[in-house]
C-alpha positions in Angstrom: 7.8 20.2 -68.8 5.4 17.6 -67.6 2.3 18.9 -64.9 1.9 17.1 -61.9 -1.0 14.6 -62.5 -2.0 12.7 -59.5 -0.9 9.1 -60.2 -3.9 6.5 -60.7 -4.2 4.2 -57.8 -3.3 0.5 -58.4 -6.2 -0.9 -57.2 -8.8 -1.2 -54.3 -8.6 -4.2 -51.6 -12.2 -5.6 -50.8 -11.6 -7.6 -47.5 -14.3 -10.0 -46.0 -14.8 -10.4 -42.4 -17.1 -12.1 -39.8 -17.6 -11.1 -36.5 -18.8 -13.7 -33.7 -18.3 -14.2 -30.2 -16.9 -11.4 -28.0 -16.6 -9.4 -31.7 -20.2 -8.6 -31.4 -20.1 -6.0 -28.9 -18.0 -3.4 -30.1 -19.9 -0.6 -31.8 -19.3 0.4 -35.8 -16.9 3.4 -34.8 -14.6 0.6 -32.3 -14.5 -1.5 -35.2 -13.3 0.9 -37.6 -10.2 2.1 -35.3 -9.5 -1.9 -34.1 -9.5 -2.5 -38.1 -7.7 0.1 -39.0 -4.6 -0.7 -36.3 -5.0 -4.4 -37.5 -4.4 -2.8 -41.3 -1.4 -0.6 -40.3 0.0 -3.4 -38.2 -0.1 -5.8 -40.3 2.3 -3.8 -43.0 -0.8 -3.2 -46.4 0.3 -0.4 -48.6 -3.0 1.6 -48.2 -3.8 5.2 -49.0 -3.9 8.1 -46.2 -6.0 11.0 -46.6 -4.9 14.4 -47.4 -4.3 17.3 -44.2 -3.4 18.0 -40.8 -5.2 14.4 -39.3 -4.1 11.9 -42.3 -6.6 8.7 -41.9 -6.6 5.3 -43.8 -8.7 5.6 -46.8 -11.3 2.9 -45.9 -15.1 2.0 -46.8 -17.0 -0.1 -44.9 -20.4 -1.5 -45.1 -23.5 -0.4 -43.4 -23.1 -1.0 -39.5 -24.7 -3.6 -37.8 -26.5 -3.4 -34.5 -25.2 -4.3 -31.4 -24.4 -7.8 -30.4 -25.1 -9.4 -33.6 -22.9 -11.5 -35.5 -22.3 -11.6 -39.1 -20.8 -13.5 -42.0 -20.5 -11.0 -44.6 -18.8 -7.3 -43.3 -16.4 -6.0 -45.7 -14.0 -3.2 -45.9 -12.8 -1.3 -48.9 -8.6 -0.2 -49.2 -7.9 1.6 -51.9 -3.8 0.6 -51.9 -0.8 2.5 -52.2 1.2 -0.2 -54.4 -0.3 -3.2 -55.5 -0.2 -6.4 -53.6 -1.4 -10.3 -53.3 -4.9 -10.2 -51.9 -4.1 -13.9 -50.3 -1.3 -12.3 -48.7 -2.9 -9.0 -47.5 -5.4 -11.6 -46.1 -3.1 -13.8 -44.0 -1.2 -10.8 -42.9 -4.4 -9.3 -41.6 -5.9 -12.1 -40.0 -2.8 -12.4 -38.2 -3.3 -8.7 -36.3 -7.0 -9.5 -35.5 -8.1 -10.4 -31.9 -10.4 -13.2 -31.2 -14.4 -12.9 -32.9 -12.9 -11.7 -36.3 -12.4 -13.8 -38.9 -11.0 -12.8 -42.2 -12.8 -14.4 -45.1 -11.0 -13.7 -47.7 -9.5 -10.7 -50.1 -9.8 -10.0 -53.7 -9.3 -6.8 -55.9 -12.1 -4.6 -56.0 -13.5 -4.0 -59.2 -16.0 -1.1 -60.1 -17.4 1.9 -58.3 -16.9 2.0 -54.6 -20.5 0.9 -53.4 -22.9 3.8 -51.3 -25.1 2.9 -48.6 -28.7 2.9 -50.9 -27.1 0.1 -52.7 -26.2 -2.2 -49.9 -28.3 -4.6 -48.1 -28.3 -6.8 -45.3 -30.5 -9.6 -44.5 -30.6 -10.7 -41.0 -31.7 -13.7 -40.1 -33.0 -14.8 -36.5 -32.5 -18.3 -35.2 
């Protein structure tokens, strides 16, 4: 008889995004529930959490404030089966409205990064 060992997850999505025009005026928390309907709409395999409110297992970056634009956001997914980051990509930027801009998806390697290790550097024009 065998014990029931969680299975190891096949990998973690690290998704790149920009935000720009009308993009720039939703807060952090908006962002997170607009991305996460885009993610569920758009058909990724990603992991749920555990209990009575399951939620998409994502990680995101530190927020930005509001009404700025950026070129580097990303988002973390650990994944439920694996999958073609150029396809998870397409299928994404599909489901998102107008301001966001999917840069690109590749598999995450490493530890999932915290918030004293990332920086951003704003820059005013």
């Amino acid at each position: 008889m065998t014990t029931g060992s969680p299975t190891p997850a096949p990998g973690v999505l690290k998704i790149t995004y920009a935000r720009a025009a009308q993009a720039v005026y939703l807060a952090h928390l908006d962002t997170i529930d607009l991305l996460g309907k885009a993610i569920r709409r758009a058909g990724l395999p990603y992991r749920i959490s555990q209990g009575f409110h399951p939620r998409p297992k994502m990680t995101f970056g530190p927020p930005l404030p509001l009404g700025h634009a950026s070129q580097c956001e990303f988002l973390l997914l650990p994944l439920e089966r694996p999958i073609d980051p150029a396809a998870a990509a397409t299928a994404l930027a599909a489901q998102l409205p107008a301001g966001f801009t999917v840069l690109g998806a590749t598999l995450h390697q490493g530890p999932v990064p915290t918030g004293n290790r990332l920086r951003y550097r704003l820059v005013f024009r």
